[in-house]
C-alpha positions in Angstrom: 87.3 156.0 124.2 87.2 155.8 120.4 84.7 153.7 118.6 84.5 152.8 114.7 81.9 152.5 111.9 80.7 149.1 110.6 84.4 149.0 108.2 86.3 149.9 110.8 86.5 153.4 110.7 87.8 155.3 113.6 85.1 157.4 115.1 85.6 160.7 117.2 84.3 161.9 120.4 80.9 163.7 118.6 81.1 160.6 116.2 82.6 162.2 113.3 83.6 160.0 110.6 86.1 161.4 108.5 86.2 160.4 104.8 88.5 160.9 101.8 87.0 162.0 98.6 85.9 159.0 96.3 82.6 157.8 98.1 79.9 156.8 96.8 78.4 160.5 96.7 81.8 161.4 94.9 81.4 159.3 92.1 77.6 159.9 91.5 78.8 163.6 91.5 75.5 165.0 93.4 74.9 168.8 92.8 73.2 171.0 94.6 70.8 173.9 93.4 68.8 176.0 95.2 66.2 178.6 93.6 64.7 181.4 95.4 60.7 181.6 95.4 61.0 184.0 91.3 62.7 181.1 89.9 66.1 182.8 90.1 69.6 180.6 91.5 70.2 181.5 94.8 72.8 178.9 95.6 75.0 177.1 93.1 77.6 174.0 94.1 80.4 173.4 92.5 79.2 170.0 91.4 76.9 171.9 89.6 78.9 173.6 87.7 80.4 169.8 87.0 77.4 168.6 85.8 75.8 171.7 83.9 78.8 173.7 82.8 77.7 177.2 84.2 80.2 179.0 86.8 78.7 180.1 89.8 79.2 183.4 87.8 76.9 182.9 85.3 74.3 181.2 86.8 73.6 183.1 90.4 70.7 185.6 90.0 69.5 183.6 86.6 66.3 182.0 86.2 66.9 178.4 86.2 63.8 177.6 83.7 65.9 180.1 81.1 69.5 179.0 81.5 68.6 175.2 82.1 65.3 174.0 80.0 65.0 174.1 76.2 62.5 176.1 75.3 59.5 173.5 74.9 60.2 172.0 78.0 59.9 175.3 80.4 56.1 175.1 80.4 57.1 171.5 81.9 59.4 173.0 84.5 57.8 175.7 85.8 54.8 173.5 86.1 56.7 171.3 88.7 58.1 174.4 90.0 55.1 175.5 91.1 53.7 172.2 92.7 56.8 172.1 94.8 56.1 175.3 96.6 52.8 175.6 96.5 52.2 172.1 97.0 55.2 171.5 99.0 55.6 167.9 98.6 58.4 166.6 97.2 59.6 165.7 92.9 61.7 163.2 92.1 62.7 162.5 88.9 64.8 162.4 84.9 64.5 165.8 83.4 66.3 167.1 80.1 68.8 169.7 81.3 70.5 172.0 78.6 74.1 172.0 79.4 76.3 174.9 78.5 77.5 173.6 75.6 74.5 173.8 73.8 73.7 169.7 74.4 71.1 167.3 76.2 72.0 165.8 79.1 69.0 163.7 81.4 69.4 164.6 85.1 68.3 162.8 87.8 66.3 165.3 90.1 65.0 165.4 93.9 63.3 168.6 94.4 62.3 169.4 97.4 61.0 172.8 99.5 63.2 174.7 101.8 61.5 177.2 104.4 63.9 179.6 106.3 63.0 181.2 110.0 61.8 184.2 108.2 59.3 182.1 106.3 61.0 182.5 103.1 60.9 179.8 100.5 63.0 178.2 98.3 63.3 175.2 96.4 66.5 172.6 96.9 66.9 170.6 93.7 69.6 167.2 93.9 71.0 166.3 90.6 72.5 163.9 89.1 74.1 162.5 85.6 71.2 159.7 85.2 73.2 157.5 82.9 75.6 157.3 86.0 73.0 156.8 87.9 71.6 153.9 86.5 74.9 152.2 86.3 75.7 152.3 90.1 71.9 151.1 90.7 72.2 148.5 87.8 75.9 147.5 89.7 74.3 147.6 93.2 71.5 145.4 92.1 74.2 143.1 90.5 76.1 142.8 93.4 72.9 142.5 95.8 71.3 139.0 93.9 75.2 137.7 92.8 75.5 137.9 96.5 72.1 136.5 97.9 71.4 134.1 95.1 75.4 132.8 94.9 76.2 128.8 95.8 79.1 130.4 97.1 79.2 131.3 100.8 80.1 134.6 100.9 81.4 137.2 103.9 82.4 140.4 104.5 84.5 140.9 107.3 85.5 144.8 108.8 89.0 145.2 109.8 88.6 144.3 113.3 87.5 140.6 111.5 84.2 141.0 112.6 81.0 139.7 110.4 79.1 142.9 108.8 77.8 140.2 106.4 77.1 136.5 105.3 75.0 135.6 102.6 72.5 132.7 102.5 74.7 130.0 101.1 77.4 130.8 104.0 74.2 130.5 106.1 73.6 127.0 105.1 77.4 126.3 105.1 78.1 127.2 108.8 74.5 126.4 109.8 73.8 129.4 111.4 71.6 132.5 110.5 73.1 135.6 109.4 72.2 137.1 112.5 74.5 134.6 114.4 77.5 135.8 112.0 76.7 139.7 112.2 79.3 141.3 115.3 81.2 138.3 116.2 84.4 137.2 114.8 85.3 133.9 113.4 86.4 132.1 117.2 83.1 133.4 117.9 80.6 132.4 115.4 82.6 129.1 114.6 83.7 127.2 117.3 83.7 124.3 116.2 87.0 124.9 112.9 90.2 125.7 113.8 89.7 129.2 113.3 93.4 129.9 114.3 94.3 128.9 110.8 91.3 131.1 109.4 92.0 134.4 111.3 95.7 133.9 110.6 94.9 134.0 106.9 92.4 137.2 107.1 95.1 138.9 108.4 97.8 138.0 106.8 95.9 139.5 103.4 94.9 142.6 105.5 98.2 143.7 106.0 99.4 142.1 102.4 96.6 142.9 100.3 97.6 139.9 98.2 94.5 137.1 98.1 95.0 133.9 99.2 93.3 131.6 96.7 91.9 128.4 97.3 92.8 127.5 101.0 91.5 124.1 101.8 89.9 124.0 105.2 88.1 120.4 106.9 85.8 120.1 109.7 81.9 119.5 110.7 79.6 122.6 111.1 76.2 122.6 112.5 74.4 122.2 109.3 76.0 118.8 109.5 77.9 117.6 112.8 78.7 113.9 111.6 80.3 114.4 109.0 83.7 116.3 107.9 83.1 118.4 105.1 85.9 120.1 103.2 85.8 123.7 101.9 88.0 125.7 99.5 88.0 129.3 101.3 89.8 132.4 99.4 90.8 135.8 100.8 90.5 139.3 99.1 91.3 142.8 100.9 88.6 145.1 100.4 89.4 148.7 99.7 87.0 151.7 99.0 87.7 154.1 95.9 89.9 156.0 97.9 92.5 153.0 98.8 91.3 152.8 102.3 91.7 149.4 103.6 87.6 148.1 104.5 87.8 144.6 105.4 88.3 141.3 104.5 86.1 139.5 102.0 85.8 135.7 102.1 84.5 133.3 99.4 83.6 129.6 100.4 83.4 126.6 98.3 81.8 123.1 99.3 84.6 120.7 97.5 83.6 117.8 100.1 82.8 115.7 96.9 86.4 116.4 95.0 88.1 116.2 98.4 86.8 113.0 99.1 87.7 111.7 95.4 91.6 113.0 95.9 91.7 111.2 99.0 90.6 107.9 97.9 92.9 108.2 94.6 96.0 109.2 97.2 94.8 106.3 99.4 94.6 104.2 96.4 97.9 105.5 95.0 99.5 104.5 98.7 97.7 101.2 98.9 99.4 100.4 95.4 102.5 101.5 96.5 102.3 99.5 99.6 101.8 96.2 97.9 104.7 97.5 95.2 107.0 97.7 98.2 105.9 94.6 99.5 107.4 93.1 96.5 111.0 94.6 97.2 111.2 94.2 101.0 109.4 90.9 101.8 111.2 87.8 100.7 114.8 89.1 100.6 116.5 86.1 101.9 115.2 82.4 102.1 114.8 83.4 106.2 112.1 82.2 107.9 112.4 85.0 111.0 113.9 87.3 108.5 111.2 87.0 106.0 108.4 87.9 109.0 110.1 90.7 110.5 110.1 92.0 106.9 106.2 91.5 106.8 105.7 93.0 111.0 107.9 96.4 109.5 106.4 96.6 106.3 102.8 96.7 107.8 103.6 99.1 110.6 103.3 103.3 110.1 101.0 102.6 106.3 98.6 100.2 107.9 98.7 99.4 111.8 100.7 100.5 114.8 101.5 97.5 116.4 101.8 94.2 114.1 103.0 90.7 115.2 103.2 87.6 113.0 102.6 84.6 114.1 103.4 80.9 112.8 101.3 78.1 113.4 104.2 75.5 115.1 102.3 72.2 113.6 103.5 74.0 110.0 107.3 74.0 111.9 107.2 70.6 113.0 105.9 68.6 110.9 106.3 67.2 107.4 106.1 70.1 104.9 103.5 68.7 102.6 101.4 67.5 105.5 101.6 69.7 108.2 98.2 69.5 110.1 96.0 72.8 110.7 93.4 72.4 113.1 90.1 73.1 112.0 88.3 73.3 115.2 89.6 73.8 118.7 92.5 75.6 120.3 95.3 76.8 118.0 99.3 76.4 118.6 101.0 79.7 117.6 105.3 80.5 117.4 105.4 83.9 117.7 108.0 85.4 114.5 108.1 88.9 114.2 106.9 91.7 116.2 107.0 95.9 115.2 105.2 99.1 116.3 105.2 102.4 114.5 106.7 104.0 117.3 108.2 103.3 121.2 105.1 101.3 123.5 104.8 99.8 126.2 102.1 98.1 123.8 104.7 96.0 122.3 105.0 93.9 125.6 101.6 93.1 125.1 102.4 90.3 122.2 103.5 86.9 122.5 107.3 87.2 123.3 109.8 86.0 119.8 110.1 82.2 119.3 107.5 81.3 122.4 104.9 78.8 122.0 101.5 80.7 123.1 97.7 78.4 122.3 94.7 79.8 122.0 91.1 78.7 122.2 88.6 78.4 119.5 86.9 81.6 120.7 89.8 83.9 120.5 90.0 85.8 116.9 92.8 84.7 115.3 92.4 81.1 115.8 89.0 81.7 114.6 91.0 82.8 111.6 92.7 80.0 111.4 89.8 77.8 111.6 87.8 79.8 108.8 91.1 80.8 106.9 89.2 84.4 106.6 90.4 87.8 108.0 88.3 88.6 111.3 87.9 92.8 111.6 86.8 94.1 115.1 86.3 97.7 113.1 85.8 99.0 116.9 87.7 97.0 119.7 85.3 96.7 122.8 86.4 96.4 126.5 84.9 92.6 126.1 87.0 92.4 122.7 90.6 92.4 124.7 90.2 89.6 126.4 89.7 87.6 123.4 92.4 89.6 121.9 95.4 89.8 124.6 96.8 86.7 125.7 96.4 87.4 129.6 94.9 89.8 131.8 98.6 92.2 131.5 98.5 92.0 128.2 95.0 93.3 128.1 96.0 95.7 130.4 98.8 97.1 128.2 96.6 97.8 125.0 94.1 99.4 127.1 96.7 102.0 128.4 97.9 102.2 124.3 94.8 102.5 123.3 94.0 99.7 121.1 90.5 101.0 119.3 90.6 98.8 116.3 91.5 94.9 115.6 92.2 93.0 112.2 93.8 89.3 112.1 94.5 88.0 108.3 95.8 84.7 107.5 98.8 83.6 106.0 98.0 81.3 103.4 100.2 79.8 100.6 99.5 76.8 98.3 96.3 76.1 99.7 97.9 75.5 103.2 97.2 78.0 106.2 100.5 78.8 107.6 99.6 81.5 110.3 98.4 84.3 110.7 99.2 88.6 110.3 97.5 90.5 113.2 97.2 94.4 113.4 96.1 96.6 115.9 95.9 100.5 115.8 96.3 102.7 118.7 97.5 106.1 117.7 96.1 106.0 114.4 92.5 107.6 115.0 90.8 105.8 111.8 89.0 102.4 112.2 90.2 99.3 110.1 87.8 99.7 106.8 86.8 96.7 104.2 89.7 98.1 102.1 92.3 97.8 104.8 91.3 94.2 105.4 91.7 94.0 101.2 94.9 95.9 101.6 95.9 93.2 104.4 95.2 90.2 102.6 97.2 91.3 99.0 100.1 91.7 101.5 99.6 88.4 103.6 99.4 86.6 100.7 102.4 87.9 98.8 104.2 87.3 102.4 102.9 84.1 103.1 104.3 83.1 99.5 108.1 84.5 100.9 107.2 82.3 104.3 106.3 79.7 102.7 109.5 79.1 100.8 111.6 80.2 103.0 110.3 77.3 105.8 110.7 75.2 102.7 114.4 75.6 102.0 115.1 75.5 106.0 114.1 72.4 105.7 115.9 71.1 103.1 118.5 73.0 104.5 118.5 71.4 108.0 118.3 67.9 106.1 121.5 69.0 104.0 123.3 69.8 106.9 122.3 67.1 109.3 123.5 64.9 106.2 127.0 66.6 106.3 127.6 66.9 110.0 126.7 63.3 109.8 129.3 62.6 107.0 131.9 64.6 108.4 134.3 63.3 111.6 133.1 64.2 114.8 136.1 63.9 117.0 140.1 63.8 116.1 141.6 60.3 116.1 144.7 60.1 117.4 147.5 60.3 114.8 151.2 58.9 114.6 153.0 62.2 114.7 150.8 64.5 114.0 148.0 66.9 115.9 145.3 68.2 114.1 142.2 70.7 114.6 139.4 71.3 112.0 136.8 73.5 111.7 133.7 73.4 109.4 130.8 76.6 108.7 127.7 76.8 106.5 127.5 80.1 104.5 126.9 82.9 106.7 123.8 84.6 104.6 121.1 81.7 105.0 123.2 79.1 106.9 123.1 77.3 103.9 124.7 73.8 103.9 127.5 72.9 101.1 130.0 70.1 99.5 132.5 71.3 101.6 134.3 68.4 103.6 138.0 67.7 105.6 139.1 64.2 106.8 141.9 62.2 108.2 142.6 59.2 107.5 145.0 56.5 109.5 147.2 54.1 107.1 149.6 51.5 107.2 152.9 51.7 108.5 151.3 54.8 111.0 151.1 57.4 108.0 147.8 60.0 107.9 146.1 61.0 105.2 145.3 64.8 105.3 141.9 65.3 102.8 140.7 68.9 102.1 137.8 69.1 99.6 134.8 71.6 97.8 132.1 69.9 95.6 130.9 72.5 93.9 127.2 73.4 95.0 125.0 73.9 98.0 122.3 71.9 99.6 121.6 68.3 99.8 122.4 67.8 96.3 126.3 68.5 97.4 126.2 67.6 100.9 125.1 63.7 99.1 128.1 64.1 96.4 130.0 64.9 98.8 129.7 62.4 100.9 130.3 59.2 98.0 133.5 61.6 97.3 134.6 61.3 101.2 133.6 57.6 100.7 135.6 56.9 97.6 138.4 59.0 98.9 138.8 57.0 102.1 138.6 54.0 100.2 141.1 54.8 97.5 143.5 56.3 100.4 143.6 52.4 102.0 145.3 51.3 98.1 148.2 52.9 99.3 148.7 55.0 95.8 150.4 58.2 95.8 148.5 61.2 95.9 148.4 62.1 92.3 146.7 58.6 91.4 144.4 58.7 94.0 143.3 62.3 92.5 142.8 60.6 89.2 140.7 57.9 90.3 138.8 60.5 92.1 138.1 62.6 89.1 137.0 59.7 87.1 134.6 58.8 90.2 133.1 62.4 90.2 133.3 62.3 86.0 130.3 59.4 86.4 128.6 61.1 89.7 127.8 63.9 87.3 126.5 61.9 84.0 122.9 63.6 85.2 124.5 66.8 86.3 127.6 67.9 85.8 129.8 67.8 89.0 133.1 69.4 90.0 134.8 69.3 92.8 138.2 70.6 94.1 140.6 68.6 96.7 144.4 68.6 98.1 145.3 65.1 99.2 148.3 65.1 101.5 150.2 62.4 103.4 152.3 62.8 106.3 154.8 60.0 106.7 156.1 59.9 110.3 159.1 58.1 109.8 160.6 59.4 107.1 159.6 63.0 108.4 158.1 64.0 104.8 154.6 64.7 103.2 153.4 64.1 99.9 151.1 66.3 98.4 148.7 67.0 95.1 146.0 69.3 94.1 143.1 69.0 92.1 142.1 72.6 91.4 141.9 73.9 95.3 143.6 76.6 96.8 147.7 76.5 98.2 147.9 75.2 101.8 150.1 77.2 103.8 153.2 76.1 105.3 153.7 77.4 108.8 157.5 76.8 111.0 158.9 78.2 114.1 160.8 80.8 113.7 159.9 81.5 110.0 157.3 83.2 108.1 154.5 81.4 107.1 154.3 80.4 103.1 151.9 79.3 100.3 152.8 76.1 99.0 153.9 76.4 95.5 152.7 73.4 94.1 150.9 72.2 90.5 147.7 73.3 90.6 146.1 71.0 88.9 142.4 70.6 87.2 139.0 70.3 89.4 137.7 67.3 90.1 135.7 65.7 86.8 137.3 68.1 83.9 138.9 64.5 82.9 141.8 64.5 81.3 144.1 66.5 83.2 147.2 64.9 84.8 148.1 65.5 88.6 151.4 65.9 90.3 152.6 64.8 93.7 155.1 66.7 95.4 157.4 65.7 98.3 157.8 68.3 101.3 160.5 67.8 103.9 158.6 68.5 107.6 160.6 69.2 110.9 158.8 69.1 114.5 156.4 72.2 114.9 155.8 72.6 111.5 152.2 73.4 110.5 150.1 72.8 107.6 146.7 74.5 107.1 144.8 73.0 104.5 141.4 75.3 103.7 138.5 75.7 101.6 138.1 78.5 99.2 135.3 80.0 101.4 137.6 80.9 103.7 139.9 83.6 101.5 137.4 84.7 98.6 134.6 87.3 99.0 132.8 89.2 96.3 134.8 92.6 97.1 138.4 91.5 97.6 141.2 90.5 95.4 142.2 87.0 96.3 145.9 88.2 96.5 145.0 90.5 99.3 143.0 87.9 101.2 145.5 85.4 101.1 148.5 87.9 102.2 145.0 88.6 105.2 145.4 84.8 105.7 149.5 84.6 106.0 149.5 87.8 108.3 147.0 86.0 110.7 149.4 83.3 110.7 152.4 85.4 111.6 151.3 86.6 114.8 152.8 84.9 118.1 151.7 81.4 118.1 148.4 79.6 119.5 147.1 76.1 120.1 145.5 74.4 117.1 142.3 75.3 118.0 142.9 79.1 119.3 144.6 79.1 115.5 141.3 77.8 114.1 139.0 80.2 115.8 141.5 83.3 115.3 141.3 82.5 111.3 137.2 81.7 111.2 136.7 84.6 113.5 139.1 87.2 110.9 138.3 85.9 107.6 134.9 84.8 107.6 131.6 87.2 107.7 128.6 87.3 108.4 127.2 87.6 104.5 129.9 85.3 103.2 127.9 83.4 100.6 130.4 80.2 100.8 130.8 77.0 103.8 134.6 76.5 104.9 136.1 73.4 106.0 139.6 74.4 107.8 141.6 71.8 108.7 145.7 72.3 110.8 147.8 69.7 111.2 151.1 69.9 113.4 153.7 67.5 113.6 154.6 66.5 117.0 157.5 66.7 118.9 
């Protein structure tokens, strides 16, 4: 079985170690002389002749005082000649040595004395250059206190990627004495890094030869097992003079210091980032549940696993500027938004979306409430998840997620507590820290900021459109000839209430009034214009004018609604005449109704447009339209045709294609054109209103 030296070095059976030329004996060039008992050369190396200049020609059989030592230095020589075979102990050291070119050259000398089995003696001289010499000794003693005295931890590895040596500061480093390093590789001596990584790395530059610089390595040694330390490690192939591949050397830096400072800049840089994000994604509509679930996803991944916000539901029901927040006692929460960082039963664990959940004073995040502080349970105890969870399952649940770490903020805007943030990690192995619950609050607040407006302009919102569904008819009166069906939507985007408004109207003689109108606007502001413009246009309808005066009147009525703020409003005023089977019909401004009849396709009216409802100045025109049995008019809001993205032409061919299809009832029609035409971002309400006259 082959064996190797302490590099590596394969080994034979009688333990041989072969070895290219360019050791360490190579490069001091060590000659060997040896003189005979008259002071003659009996043996003459060929590094000898390297080092002195005389062939083995001209020096055997010469006596080395005469061909080697100047004249006054002979006496010298044979002097020390003498005392090494008389005396027989050894001589070590510089002598001037003539060289054969006639110079001076100081040799370092071992002299020593030879005795062979016939009792003969001799005398075995070593020699050296001594300027070389000194220079390997001066480089050796370099490399001996650069390597002892270094604040570098320093190894040699052989190519096996065993230790053959660790200096002191790669003692203190690992924690273990050099003697624990020597013979074992890196699994071996350090258990406790992931030396998979490390060994990888060694060998990847043993069979490379190119170093790997500045490898950053983490983890706890014995010199100090509670805390993670980081190291900067680098890799260098050693090689002797000859080329032959030696080892691996490895060089190791303490940057726990610098590592810590980059990652509290990054962690900085993040937490900035974070709160710049919050800014974009929190807030984008005036949704209340839209507005939280941009919070719960926000938070999730960057700062928790598992986030829910919560509402308190005496903020939802009662007056906005005085909605009471308990200050002791149990705590009524609505439950918004709800997200995790990735798929969990965990999620389970939070108060289901939109239910009503109280909790008592004890439990953290009415505590929260109570103080209007965040409350941090750094390290989540099994007693902790009871107060936490909101039953025994629940509890349950995180337990089997793994909840480890608890932080409840409050949601406070304007002074007033709204609710509350609550965050909970499982996966992530880190604790919450004082700069998560800083982190926490910058975003809570920013959010509770969105919240807050957005539960302001639902209810103004609610109020706007209880005012217009309270304005607008609720059921179809019977009319003398006619049928009709109507249809009115907020926007689609926020549900946002408009001046949009339809209405019929019953007048003498058993003619109907057909009234389509837009004020111009959203919110209460035109949900209350609109409704003095229904008044005035119900009241003005019983005058029995033609529709083209009654538009004027109108005009000059919404001229002095907006003295304070300037109001427009569009309209089409029709009037179906039973009798006389004809309709008259003017527009102020508003879209063409459409003209539908059996057997035909269906048309836009081509009728004066007219001006918008107080412009002021602008005449109206009536127009007469002859109607048969079956026909259809559809009289419409502009929110039903224009979007942002479409030509108008294109949406009102959309509209007359609708139409075309096989017949439906009046209120089949109405749903199959609200259902087509409208979207779910529309930005406008639609009032839709068909009449049909009957058979």
């Amino acid at each position: 079985m082959s064996t190797s030296d302490a590099f590596g070095a394969p080994l034979d059976s009688a333990g041989i170690i072969p070895s290219e030329p360019g050791g360490l004996l190579d490069v001091l060039g060590v000659a060997a002389v040896v003189l005979g008992a008259d002071g003659r050369i009996a043996l003459w190396s060929p590094q000898a002749e390297e080092l002195f200049g005389w062939t083995p020609e001209e020096a055997l059989g010469s006596f080395a005082a005469t061909l080697l030592v100047a004249e006054e230095h002979v006496g010298l020589a044979l002097e020390l000649f003498s005392k090494v075979m008389e005396g027989g102990s050894a001589w070590a050291g510089v002598f001037p040595i003539r060289h054969k070119d006639g110079g001076t050259r100081l040799v370092e000398f071992r002299n020593m004395r030879l005795t062979d089995e016939q009792g003969g003696m001799y005398a075995l001289g070593l020699a050296t250059d001594e300027t070389t010499l000194r220079g390997v000794e001066r480089d050796l003693a370099l490399s001996v206190r650069l390597v002892s005295q270094s604040p570098i931890g320093l190894a040699v590895l052989d190519t096996d990627l065993r230790y053959v040596m660790a200096n002191p500061a790669l003692e203190r480093i690992n924690g273990l004495a050099a003697g624990q390093h020597l013979g074992r590789d890196a699994r071996e001596a350090l258990p406790f890094l992931d030396t998979t990584v490390i060994e990888a790395a060694m060998r990847e530059v043993l069979a490379s030869g190119t170093p790997l610089l500045d490898q950053v390595s983490v983890g706890r040694t014995p010199a100090d097992p509670d805390t993670d330390h980081a190291w900067s490690v680098s890799y260098y192939r050693l090689e002797d003079p000859t080329g032959r591949v030696i080892g691996v050397a490895v060089s190791v830096v303490d940057i726990t210091e610098q590592y810590r400072a980059g990652r509290e800049a990054a962690e900085a840089r993040r937490r900035l980032a974070l709160i710049a994000n919050a800014s974009v994604r929190i807030g984008t509509t005036l949704d209340l549940e839209r507005t939280a679930r941009e919070l719960a996803d926000l938070v999730v991944t960057d700062l928790a696993d598992l986030a829910a916000v919560d509402v308190l539901d005496s903020v939802l029901q009662s007056d906005i500027t005085t909605a009471a927040v308990p200050t002791t006692g149990p705590a009524r929460f609505r439950a918004l938004a709800v997200a995790t960082a990735y798929p969990t039963d965990a999620v389970e664990a939070a108060d289901p979306i939109g239910e009503i959940t109280t909790y008592t004073a004890d439990r953290p995040v009415a505590r929260c409430i109570h103080t209007r502080r965040p409350v941090l349970l750094a390290r989540v105890e099994p007693r902790d998840l009871r107060r936490i969870a909101r039953d025994e399952r629940s509890a349950a649940l995180l337990t089997a997620a793994g909840l480890h770490s608890y932080l409840v903020v409050p949601l406070i805007a304007r002074g007033q507590v709204l609710g509350t943030l609550d965050l909970l990690r499982t996966r992530n192995p880190a604790p919450f820290t004082s700069d998560d619950v800083v982190l926490a609050g910058e975003l809570a607040a920013r959010a509770a900021v969105c919240i807050d407006n957005a539960r302001w302009y639902q209810r103004q919102r609610n109020a706007a459109l209880s005012l217009q569904r309270h304005l607008l008819p609720r059921q179809p009166p019977e009319l003398a000839g006619l049928d009709v069906a109507y249809r009115y939507q907020p926007a689609g985007v926020i549900g946002e209430a408009g001046g949009d408004w339809f209405d019929t109207i019953q007048l003498a003689g058993g003619r109907t009034a057909l009234v389509v109108g837009d004020v111009m606007g959203h919110g209460i502001n035109a949900a209350a214009t609109m409704g003095q413009l229904r008044t005035a246009t119900r009241t003005l309808a019983r005058l029995d004018l033609p529709p083209d005066e009654i538009l004027r009147h109108l005009d000059r009525a919404t001229d002095e609604l907006g003295e304070l703020d300037e109001t427009l409003a569009t309209c089409v005023f029709a009037v179906y005449d039973p009798g006389r089977a004809e309709c008259h019909i003017a527009l102020a401004g508003h879209p063409p109704p459409v003209l539908t009849r059996l057997g035909r396709a269906p048309r836009l009216l081509d009728l004066p447009t007219g001006a918008p409802l107080g412009v002021g100045g602008v005449p109206f025109e009536t127009t007469r339209l002859d109607l048969r049995s079956g026909d259809r008019l559809v009289l419409y809001t502009d929110g039903l045709v224009e979007t942002r993205e479409e030509p108008i032409d294109d949406r009102l061919n959309a509209l007359l294609d609708l139409l075309s299809h096989p017949r439906l009832p009046l209120e089949a029609t109405c749903d199959r054109l609200l259902a087509a035409l409208r979207r779910p971002d529309c930005h406008d309400d639609v009032a839709l209103l068909i009449a049909e006259v009957a058979p």
